[in-house]
BAGUZA-783461 format. One record per residue (C-alpha): residue number from 1; residue in one letter; chain; x, y, z. Coordinates in pm, 1 decimal, m for minus. Example, Ala and Ser with C-alpha at 12.3 -4.5 7.8 and 13.67 -1.06 7.14 Angstrom:
# BAGUZA-783461
+-----+------+------+----------+----------+----------+
| pos | code | unit |       xx |       yy |       zz |
+-----+------+------+----------+----------+----------+
|   1 |    A |    A |   1230.0 |   m450.0 |    780.0 |
|   2 |    S |    A |   1367.0 |   m106.0 |    714.0 |
+-----+------+------+----------+----------+----------+
This chain:
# BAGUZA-783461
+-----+------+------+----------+----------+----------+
| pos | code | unit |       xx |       yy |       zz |
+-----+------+------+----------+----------+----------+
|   1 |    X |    A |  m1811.7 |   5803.7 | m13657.2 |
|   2 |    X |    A |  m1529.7 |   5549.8 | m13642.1 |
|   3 |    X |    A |  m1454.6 |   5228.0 | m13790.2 |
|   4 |    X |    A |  m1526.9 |   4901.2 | m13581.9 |
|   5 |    X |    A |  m1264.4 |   4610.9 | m13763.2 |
|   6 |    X |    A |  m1251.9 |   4249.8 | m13671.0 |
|   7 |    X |    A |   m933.3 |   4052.5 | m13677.5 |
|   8 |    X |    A |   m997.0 |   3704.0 | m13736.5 |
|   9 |    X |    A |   m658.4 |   3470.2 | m13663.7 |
|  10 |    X |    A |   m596.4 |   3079.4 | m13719.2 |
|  11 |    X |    A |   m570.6 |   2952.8 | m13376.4 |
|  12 |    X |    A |   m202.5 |   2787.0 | m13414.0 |
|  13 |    X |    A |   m133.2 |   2793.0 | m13020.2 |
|  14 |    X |    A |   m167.0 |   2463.3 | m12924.1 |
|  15 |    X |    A |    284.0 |   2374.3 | m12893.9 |
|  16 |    X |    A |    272.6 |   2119.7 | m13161.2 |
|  17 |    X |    A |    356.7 |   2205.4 | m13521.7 |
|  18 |    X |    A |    147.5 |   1922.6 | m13664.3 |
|  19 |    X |    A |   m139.1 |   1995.1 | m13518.6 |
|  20 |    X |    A |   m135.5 |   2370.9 | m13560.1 |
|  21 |    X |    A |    m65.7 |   2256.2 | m13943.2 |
|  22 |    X |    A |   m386.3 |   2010.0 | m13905.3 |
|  23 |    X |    A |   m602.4 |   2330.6 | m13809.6 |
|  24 |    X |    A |   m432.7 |   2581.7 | m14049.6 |
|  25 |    X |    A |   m540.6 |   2288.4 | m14360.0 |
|  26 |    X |    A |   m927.9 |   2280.0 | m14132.3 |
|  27 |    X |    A |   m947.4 |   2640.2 | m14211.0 |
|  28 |    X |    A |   m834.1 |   2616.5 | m14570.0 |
|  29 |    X |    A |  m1080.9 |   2319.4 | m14640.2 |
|  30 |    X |    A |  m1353.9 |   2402.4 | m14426.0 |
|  31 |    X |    A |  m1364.6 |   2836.5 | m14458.9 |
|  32 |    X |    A |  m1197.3 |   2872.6 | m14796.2 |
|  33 |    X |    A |  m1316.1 |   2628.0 | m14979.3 |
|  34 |    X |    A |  m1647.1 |   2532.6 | m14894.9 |
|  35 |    X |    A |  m1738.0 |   2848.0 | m14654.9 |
|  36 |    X |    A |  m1861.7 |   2692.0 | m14341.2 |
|  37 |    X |    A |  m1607.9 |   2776.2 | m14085.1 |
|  38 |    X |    A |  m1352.4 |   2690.8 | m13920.6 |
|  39 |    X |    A |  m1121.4 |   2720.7 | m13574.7 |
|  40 |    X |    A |  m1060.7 |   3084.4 | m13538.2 |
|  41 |    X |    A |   m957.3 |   3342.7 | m13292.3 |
|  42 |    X |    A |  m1085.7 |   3760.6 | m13346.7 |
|  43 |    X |    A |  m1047.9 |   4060.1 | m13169.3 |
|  44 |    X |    A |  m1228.9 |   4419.7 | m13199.6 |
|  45 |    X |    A |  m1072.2 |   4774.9 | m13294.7 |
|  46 |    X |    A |  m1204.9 |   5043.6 | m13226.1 |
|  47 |    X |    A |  m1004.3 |   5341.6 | m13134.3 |
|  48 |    X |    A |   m583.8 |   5353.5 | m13166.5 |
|  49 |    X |    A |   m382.3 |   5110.7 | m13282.9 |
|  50 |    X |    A |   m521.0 |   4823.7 | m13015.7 |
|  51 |    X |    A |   m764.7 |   4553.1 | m13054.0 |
|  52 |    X |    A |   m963.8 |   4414.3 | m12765.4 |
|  53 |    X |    A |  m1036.6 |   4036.8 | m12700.0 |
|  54 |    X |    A |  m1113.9 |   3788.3 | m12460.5 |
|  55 |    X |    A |   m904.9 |   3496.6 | m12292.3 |
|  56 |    X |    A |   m816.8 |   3278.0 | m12015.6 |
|  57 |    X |    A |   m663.4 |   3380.5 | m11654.1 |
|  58 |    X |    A |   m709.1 |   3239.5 | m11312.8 |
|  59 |    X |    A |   m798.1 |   3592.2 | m11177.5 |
|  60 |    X |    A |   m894.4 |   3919.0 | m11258.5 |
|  61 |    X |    A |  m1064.2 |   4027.2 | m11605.0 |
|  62 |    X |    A |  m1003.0 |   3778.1 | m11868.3 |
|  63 |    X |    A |  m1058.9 |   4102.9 | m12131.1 |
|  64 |    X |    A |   m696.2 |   4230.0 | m12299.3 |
|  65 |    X |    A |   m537.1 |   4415.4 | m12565.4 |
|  66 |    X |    A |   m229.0 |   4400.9 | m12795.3 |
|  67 |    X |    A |   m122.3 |   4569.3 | m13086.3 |
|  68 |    X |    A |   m367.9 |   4523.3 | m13407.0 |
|  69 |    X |    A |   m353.9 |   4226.0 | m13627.8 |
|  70 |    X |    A |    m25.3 |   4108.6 | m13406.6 |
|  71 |    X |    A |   m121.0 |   3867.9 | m13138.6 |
|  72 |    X |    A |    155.3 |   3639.2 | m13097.2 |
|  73 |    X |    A |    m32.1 |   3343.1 | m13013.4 |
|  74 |    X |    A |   m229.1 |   3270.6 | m13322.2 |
|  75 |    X |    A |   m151.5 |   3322.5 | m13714.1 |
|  76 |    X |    A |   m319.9 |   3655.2 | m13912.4 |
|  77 |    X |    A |   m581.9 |   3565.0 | m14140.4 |
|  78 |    X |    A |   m776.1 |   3902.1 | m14215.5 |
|  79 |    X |    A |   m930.0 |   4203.3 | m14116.5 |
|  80 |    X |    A |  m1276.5 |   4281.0 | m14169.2 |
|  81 |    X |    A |  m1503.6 |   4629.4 | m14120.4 |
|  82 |    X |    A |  m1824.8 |   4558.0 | m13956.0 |
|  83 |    X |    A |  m1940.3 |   4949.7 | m13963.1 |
|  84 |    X |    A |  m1867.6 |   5259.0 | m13774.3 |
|  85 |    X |    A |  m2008.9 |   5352.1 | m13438.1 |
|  86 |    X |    A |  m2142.3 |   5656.8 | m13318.0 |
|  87 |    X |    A |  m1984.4 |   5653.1 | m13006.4 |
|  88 |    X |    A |  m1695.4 |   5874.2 | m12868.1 |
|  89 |    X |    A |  m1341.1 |   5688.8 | m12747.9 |
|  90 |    X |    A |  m1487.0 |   5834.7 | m12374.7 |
|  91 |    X |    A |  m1811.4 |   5616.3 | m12449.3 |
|  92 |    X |    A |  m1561.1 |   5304.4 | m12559.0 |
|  93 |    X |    A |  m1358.2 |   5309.4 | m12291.2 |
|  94 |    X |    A |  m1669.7 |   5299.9 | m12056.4 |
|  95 |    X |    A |  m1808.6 |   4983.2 | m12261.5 |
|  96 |    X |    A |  m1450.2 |   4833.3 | m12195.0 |
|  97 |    X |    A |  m1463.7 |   4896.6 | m11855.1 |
|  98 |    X |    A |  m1826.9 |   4733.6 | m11804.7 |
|  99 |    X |    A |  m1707.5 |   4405.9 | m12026.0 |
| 100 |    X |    A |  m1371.4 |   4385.1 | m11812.9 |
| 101 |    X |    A |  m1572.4 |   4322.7 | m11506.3 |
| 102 |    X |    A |  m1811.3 |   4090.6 | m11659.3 |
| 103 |    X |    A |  m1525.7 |   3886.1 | m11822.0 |
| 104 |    X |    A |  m1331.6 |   3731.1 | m11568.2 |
| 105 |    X |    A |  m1065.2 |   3487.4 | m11698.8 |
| 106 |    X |    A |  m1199.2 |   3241.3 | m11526.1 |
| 107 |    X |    A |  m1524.6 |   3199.5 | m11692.2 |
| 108 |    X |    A |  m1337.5 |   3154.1 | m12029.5 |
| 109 |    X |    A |  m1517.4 |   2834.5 | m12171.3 |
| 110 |    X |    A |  m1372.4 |   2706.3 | m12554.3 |
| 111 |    X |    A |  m1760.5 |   2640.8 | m12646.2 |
| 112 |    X |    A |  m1982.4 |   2880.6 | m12463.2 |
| 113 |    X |    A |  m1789.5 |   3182.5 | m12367.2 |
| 114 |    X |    A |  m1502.4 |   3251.2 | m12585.1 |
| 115 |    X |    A |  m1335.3 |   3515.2 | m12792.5 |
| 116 |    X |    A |  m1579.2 |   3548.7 | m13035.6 |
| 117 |    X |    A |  m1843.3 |   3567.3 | m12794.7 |
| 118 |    X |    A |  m1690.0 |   3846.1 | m12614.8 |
| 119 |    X |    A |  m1622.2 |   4037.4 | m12959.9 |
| 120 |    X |    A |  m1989.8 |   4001.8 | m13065.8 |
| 121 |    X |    A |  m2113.0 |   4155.6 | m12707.4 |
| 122 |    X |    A |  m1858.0 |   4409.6 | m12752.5 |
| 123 |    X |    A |  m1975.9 |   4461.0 | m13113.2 |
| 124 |    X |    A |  m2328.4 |   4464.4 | m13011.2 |
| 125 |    X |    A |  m2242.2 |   4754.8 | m12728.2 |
| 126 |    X |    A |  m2074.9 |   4947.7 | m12969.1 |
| 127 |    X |    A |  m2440.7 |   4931.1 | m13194.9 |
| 128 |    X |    A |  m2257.8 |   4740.4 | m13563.0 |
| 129 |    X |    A |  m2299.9 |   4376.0 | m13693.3 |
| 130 |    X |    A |  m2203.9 |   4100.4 | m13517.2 |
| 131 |    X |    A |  m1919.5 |   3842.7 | m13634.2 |
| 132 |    X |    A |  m2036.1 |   3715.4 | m13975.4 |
| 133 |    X |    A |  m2144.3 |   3336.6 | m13854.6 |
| 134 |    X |    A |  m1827.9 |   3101.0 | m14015.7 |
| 135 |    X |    A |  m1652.8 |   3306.0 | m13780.7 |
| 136 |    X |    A |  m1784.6 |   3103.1 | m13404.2 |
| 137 |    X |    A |  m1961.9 |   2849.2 | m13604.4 |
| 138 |    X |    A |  m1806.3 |   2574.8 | m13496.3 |
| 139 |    X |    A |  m1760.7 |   2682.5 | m13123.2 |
| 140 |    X |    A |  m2164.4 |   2686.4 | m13140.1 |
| 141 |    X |    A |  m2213.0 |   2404.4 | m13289.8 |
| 142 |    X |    A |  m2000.2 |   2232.0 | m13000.0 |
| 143 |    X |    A |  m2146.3 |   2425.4 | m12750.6 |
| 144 |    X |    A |  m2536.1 |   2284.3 | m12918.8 |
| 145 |    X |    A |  m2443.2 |   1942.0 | m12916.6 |
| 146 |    X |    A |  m2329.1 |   1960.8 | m12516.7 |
| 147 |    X |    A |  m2622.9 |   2102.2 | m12483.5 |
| 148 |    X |    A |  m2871.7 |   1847.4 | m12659.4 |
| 149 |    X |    A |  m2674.2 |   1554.4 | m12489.6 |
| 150 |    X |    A |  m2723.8 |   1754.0 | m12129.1 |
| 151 |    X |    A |  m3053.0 |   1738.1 | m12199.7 |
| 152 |    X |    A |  m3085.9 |   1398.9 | m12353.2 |
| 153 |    X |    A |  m2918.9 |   1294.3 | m12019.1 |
| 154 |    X |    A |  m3186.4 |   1467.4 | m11766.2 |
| 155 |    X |    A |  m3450.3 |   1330.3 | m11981.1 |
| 156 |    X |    A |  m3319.9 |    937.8 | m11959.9 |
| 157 |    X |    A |  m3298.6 |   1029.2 | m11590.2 |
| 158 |    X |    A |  m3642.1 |   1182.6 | m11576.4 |
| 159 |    X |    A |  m3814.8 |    895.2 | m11782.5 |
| 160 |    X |    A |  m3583.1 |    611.7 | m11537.9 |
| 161 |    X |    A |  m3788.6 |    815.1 | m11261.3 |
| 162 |    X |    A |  m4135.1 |    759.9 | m11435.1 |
| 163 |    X |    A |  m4061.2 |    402.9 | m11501.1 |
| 164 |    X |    A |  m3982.7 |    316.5 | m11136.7 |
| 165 |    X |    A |  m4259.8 |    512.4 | m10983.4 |
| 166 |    X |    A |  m4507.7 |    306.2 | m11249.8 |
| 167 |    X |    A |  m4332.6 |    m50.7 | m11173.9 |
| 168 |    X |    A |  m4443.7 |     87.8 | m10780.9 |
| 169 |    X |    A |  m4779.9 |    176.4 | m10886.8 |
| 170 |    X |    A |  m4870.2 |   m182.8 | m11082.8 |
| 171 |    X |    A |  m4710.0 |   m404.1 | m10748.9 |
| 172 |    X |    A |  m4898.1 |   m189.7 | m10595.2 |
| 173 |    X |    A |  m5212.0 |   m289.4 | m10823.2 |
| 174 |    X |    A |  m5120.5 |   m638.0 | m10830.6 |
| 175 |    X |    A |  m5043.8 |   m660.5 | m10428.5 |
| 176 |    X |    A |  m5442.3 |   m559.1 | m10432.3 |
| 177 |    X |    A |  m5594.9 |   m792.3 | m10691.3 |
| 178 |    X |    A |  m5436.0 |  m1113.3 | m10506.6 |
| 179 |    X |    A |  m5528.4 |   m981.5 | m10202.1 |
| 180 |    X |    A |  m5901.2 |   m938.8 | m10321.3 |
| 181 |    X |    A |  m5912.9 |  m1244.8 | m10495.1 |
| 182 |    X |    A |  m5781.2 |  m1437.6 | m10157.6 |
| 183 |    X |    A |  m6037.3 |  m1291.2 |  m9925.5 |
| 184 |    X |    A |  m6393.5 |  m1348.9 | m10093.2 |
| 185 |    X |    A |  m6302.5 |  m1540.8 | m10407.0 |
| 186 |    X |    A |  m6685.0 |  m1696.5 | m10440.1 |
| 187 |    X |    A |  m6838.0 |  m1455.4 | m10203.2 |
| 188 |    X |    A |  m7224.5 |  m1392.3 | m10406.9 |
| 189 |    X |    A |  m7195.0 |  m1036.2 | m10257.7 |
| 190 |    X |    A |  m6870.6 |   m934.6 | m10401.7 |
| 191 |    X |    A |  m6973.6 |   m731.3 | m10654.0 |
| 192 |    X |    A |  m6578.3 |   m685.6 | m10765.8 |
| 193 |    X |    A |  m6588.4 |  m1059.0 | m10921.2 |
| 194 |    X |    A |  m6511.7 |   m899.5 | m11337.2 |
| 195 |    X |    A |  m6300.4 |   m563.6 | m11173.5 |
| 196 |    X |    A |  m5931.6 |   m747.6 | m11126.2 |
| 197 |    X |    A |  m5983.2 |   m927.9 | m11468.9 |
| 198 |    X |    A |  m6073.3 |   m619.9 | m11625.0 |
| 199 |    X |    A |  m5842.4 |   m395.4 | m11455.8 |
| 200 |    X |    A |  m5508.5 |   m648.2 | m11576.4 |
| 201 |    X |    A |  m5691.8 |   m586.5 | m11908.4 |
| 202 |    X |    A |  m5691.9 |   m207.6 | m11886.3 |
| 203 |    X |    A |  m5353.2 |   m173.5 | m11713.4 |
| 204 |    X |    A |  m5161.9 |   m400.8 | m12015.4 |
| 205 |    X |    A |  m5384.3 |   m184.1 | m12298.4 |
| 206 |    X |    A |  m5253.2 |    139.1 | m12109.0 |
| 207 |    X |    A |  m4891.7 |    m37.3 | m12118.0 |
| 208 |    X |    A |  m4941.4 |   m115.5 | m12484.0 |
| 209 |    X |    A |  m5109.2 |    182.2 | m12656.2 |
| 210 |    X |    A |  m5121.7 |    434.1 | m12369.9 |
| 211 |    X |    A |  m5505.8 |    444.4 | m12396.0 |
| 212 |    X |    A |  m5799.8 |    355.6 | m12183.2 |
| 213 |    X |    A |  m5985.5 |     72.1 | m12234.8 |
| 214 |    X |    A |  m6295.4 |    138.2 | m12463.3 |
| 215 |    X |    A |  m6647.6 |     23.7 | m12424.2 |
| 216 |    X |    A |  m6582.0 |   m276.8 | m12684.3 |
| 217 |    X |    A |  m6312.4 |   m404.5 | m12453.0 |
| 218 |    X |    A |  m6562.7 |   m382.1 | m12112.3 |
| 219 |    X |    A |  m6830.1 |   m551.5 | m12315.6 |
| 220 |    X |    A |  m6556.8 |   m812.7 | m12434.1 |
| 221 |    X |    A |  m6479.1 |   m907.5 | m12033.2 |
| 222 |    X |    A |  m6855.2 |   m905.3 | m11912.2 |
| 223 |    X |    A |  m6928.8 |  m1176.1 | m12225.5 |
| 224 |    X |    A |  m6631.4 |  m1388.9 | m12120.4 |
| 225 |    X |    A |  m6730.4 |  m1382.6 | m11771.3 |
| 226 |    X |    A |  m7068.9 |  m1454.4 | m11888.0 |
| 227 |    X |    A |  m6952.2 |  m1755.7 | m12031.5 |
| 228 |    X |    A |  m6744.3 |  m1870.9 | m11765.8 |
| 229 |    X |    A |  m6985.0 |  m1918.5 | m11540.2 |
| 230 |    X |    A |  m7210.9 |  m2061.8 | m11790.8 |
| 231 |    X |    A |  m6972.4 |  m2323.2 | m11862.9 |
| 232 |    X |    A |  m6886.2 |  m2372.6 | m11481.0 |
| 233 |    X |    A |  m7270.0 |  m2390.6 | m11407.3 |
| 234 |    X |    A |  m7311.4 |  m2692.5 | m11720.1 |
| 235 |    X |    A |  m7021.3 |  m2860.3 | m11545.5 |
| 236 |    X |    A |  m7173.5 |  m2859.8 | m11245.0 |
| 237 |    X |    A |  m7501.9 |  m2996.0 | m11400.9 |
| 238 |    X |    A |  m7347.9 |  m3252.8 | m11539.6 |
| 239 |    X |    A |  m7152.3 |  m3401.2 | m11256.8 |
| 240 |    X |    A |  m7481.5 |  m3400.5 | m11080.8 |
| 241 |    X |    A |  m7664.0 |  m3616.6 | m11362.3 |
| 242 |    X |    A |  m7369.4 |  m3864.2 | m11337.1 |
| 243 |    X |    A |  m7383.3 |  m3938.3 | m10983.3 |
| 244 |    X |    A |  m7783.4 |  m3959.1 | m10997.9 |
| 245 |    X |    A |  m7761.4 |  m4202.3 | m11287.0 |
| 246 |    X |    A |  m7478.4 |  m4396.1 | m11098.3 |
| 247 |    X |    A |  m7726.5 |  m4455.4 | m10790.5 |
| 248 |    X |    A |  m7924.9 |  m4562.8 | m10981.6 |
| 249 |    X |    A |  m7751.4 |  m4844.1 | m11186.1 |
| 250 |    X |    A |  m7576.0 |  m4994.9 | m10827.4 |
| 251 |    X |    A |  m7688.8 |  m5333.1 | m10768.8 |
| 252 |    X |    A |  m7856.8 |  m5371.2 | m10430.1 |
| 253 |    X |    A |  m7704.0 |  m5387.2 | m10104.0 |
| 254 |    X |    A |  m7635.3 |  m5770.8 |  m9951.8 |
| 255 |    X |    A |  m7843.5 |  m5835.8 |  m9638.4 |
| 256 |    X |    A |  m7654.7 |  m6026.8 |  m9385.6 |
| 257 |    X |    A |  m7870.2 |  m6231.4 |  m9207.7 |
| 258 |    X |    A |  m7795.4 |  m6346.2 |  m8836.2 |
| 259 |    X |    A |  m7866.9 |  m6709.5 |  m8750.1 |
| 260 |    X |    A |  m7859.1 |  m6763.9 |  m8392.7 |
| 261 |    X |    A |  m7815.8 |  m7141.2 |  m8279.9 |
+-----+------+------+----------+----------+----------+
């Protein structure tokens, strides 16, 4: 059985000295004191004095190796033993081999695919823990948030689609009930007379509350209609009264009488 050891580094490769001081105190506050995590770059050892990791390259394999705990890009922070595999350096090698062609440089992505991913599938293959979790945790956090705002962003597009396709629907709707009311508006054999009230009803309720209209609210349109033409059939009573009573009350025509001389 061998050792598997992680090397975790400070990443302190970005050219300028103040910020690679900014992320060395973002370690210290957010990994040393409080234990969360921090910005961090780790490799794996397995067998000899090598560790393997994962980068960036425009082509070929983006897996590589360099002396243990001596990367001159980043800053040593520690070393830490995740277990011992079972498997023989031949075994290794032929993991290595497998990851090198599945790691080209140019998938390297700081959020989704980075070092510490490629060290926890490596650690995985060689059958000991993963990377304790402060080590990537803010690389998955990032990678989390892209991901909720991706789909935040397909859903404002899918609900954008909804709402136009319902706007299209109620002109539809609408287009109908004028054009229904225009043909046969006092036809006695339209038996649609209550349905475009009581549809505009049922389409603002479904607007509203997202729920069909219940049997209260069908009753509710048949007794206003009711009443409508209750009161429409009084007014017409009336009027009829009036001009019977007026007839009556006119005083009597002149007769012109014709004298001829």
């Amino acid at each position: 059985m061998k050792e598997v050891i992680l090397h975790v580094y400070d990443v302190t490769n970005s050219g300028s000295e103040k910020t690679n001081n900014t992320i060395l105190n973002i370690n210290k506050v957010f990994k040393d004191a409080i234990g969360l995590g921090g910005i961090f770059h780790s490799a794996v050892q397995v067998y000899g004095e090598d560790e393997w990791s994962f980068g960036f390259c425009e082509h070929g394999t983006g897996v590589f190796s360099c002396p243990s705990g001596k990367n001159p890009m980043y800053t040593y922070r520690e070393g830490i033993v995740l277990g011992k595999t079972n498997f023989s350096i031949f075994k290794v090698n032929q993991i290595l081999r497998e990851l090198s062609r599945e790691w080209p440089g140019s998938d390297y992505d700081l959020l989704a695919k980075n070092c510490n991913h490629f060290c926890d599938e490596f650690c995985e293959s060689l059958g000991v823990p993963k990377l304790p979790g402060w080590v990537n945790r803010f690389a998955n956090a990032g990678d989390a948030a892209m991901e909720i705002a991706g789909n935040t962003a397909f859903r404002f597009r899918q609900a954008k689609t909804e709402i136009v396709s319902a706007s299209k629907v109620a002109y539809r709707f609408l287009a109908g009930v004028t054009s229904s009311n225009g043909s046969a508006p006092d036809s006695p054999t339209n038996s649609n007379t209550r349905v475009p009230r009581f549809q505009a009803s049922w389409f603002k309720n479904l607007i509203t509350n997202g729920a069909k209209p219940s049997s209260t609210d069908v009753d509710d349109q048949d007794e206003d209609a009711r009443l409508q033409r209750q009161h429409s059939k009084q007014g017409t009573d009336q009027l009829l009264r009036q001009s019977s009573q007026q007839e009556h009350e006119l005083p009597p025509p002149h007769q012109n009488f014709r004298h001829d001389v």
